[in-house]
Each structure stands twice: as structure tokens, then as C-alpha cells.
DRENKE-253643 format. One record per residue (C-alpha): residue in three letters; x, y, z. Coordinates in steps of 0.1 Angstrom, whole numbers, plus 5000, padded with zeros to 4 digits. Example, Ala and Ser with C-alpha at 12.3 -4.5 7.8 and 13.67 -1.06 7.14 Angstrom:
REM DRENKE-253643
ALA512349555078SER513749895071
END
This chain:
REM DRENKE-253643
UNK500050005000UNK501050364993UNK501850595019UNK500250955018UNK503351105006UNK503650874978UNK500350954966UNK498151234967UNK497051345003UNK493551285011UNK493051655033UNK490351665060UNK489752035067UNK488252145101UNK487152505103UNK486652605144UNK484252825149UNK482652995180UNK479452935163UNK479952625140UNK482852395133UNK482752335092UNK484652015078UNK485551945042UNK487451695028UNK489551714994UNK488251464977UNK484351554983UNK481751804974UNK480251765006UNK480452025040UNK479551935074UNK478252205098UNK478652105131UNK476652365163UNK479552455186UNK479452725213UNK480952825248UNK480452465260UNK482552285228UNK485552075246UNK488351975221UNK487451635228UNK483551735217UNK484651855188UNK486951605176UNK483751325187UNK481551535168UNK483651555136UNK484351185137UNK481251095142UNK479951315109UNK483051165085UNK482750765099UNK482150705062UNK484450945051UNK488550875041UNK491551085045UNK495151125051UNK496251385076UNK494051675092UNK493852035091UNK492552255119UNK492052615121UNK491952675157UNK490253005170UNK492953115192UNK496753225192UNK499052915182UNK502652815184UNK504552555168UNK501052405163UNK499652415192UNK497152625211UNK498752835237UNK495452985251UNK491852865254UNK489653015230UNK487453305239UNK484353155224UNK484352775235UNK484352555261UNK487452435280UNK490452155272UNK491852305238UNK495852365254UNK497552075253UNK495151815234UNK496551545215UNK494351645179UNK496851395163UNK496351095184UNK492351185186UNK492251175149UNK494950895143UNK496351095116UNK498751365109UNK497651725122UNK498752045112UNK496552305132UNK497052735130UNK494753025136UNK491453025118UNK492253325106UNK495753225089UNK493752965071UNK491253145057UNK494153405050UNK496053135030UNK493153035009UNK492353435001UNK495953524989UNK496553674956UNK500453794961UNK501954124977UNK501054255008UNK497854135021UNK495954205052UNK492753935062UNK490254025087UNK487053775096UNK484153915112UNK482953645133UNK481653555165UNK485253725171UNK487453945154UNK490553705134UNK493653875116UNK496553775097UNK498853945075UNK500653815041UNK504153985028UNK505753834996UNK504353505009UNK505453485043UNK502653415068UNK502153605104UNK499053495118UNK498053845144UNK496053855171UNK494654235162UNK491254135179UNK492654165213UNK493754445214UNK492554785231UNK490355015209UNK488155255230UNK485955285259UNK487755045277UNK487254785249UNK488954565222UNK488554565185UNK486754225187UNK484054385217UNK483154615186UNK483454425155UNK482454085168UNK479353935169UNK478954115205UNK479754445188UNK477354365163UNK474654315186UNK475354575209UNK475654835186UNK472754755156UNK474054675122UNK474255085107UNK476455165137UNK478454825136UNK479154865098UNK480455205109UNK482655065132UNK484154835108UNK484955145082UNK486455305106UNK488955025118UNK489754955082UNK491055285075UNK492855295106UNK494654945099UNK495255015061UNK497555365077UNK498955195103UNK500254855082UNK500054965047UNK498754655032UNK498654604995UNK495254514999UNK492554395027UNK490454075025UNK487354105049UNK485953705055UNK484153545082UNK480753495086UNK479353845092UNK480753995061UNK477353955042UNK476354225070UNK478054485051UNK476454655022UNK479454755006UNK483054715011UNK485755015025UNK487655104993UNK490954864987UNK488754574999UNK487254294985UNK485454034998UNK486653665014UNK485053305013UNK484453095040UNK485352835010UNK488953045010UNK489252875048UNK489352525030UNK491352634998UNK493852745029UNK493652385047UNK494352245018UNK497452445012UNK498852375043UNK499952025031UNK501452145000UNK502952455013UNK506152465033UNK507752825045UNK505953005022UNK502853054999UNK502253004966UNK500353314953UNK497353204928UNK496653414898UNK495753794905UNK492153884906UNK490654254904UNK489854394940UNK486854554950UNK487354944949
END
């Protein structure tokens, strides 16, 4: 029998999110929602996947974890989910080979089109990751303090969003944009997650991302090494 490197890698993409955990595989048409929320364990969410793909066969495992990570690991427990994520075995759970990063690096991967790129998902939180000449730094922008005593994420999350109504939220997210495209000087900004069909148009210099772009980027991850292959340049949104 073939091993997975001498053949092509079976991919099974797992999408974390504070809401929903999405799985595809790359060799089916087929996604997988999966409810999560502030109770999901790591060892929920790996029984729920499993239990949704027993028919299903792969190789190795993606995971876009939301949360800071190092060397492939978590190195804090997510803001929007339940305990147990620091320190899991994903590898030995799945019995296959795991690559995990931030949510937000995935999705970034799978949206790059060359240069300098920034990628922001409006979620249940607030992910961030910048490209340069293919070089990857997954950021943890969301975190950070923005006014009134709160972060970025308290005002462009999903908690934002409800707090504030959706004409004073989509204001909000205007005004952070301009404020990150003069302080980092991206190329261009890709603006994904699930609460980017709450805007009715996008700030100049922006286009729109996929939550397809977060499997396009699990995908990647076994294919790319240090850095990432840009695909063919699309026009932007202006």
C-alpha cells in the first residue's frame, strides 16, 4: 500500500468556529456543519467531527483553531468555546497527521492573491492575519485595546454587532479598516468570516473573502512549506 506521501494526500479540513465547526474533505463535494458554542471541549469536537466523516476517508487533518498558536499548538483557550483546547492530542484523537493554525491564517492562505495582504474575519470574534511576499504571520489584532475600555473584537464581533445595531456596527468596521490600512500599509485587505454579508458594501481597497477560502487554505497547508504560493491575480473591490 501507498503511503500519503507517495500518493496524493487525502485532506480533512476542520474549520473552528465559535458558532459552527465546518469540515470538508478534498476529495468531496460535501460540507459538514457542526453547532459549537461556549460549552464545545476539544474532545467534543473531535467526537463530533468523527462521528459526521465515519464514512468518510482521509490522510492527515487540518484544523483552524480559534485562538493564538505556536509551533502547532494552542497556547490559550479560546474565547468562544468550552474548555480543554491547550495541550490536546488532535493527532492521536484523529489517528492521523495534524497540522493545526489560527482560523484566521487559514482562511488567510486560501484568500491570497500575492503582495501584501491584510485578512480580517468578522465572526463571532474578530480573526487577523497578514501576508508579505508570501510569508505568513497569523495576528491577534482582535485583542487588542480600541476604545471605551474595549477591544476591536467587543466592537466588530458578533457582540459588537449586537450591541451596537448593524448601521452603527458597519460604521465601526469602516472606521477600523482605514485605521489598519495607515497603520500597516497592506497591498490590499480581505474582509471573510461569517458576518461579512452584514455589510452592504465594502471600505475601498477591499474585496470580499469566502468561507470556501478557509478550505482552499487547509488544503494548502499540506502542500505548502515556508511560504505561499500566490494564485493568479484577481481584480479587487474598489
Amino acid at each position: 500500500m501507498k503511503s500519503p506521501k507517495a500518493r496524493s494526500r487525502r485532506v480533512l479540513v476542520i474549520d473552528v468556529g465559535g458558532t459552527h465547526v465546518k469540515v470538508r474533505s478534498s476529495d468531496r463535494e460535501e460540507e459538514v456543519k457542526i453547532l459549537s458554542g461556549p460549552k464545545m471541549t476539544a474532545r467534543d469536537m473531535v467526537r463530533a467531527v468523527r462521528g459526521k466523516t465515519a464514512r468518510w476517508r482521509y490522510d492527515v487533518v487540518s484544523i483552524g483553531y480559534p485562538g493564538p498558536v505556536l509551533n502547532g499548538r494552542p497556547v490559550r483557550e479560546p474565547a468562544n468555546l468550552g474548555k480543554g483546547w491547550v495541550g490536546f492530542d488532535f493527532a492521536r484523537a484523529f489517528r492521523h497527521p495534524v497540522r493545526l493554525v489560527n482560523d484566521a491564517a487559514m482562511q488567510a492562505l486560501g484568500s491570497y492573491e500575492g503582495g501584501k495582504m491584510l485578512f480580517l474575519g468578522l465572526g463571532t470574534g474578530l480573526g487577523s492575519a497578514m501576508i508579505a511576499d508570501g510569508e505568513l504571520e497569523p495576528m491577534e489584532l482582535g485583542h487588542l485595546p480600541y476604545k471605551k475600555g474595549k477591544t476591536y473584537e467587543d466592537f466588530l464581533g458578533l457582540r459588537g454587532y449586537k450591541r451596537l445595531g448593524k448601521k452603527a456596527w458597519r460604521k465601526e468596521v469602516v472606521r477600523v479598516v482605514r485605521a489598519l490600512r495607515s497603520a500597516l500599509e497592506p497591498d490590499y485587505i480581505v474582509i471573510g468570516g461569517g458576518n461579512v454579508k452584514r455589510l452592504d458594501r465594502l471600505p475601498p481597497g477591499c474585496r470580499k473573502g469566502s468561507n470556501d477560502n478557509a478550505f482552499r487554505g487547509g488544503f494548502s497547508l499540506w502542500r505548502a512549506k515556508k511560504r505561499v504560493p500566490p494564485p493568479p491575480s484577481k481584480s479587487l473591490s474598489q
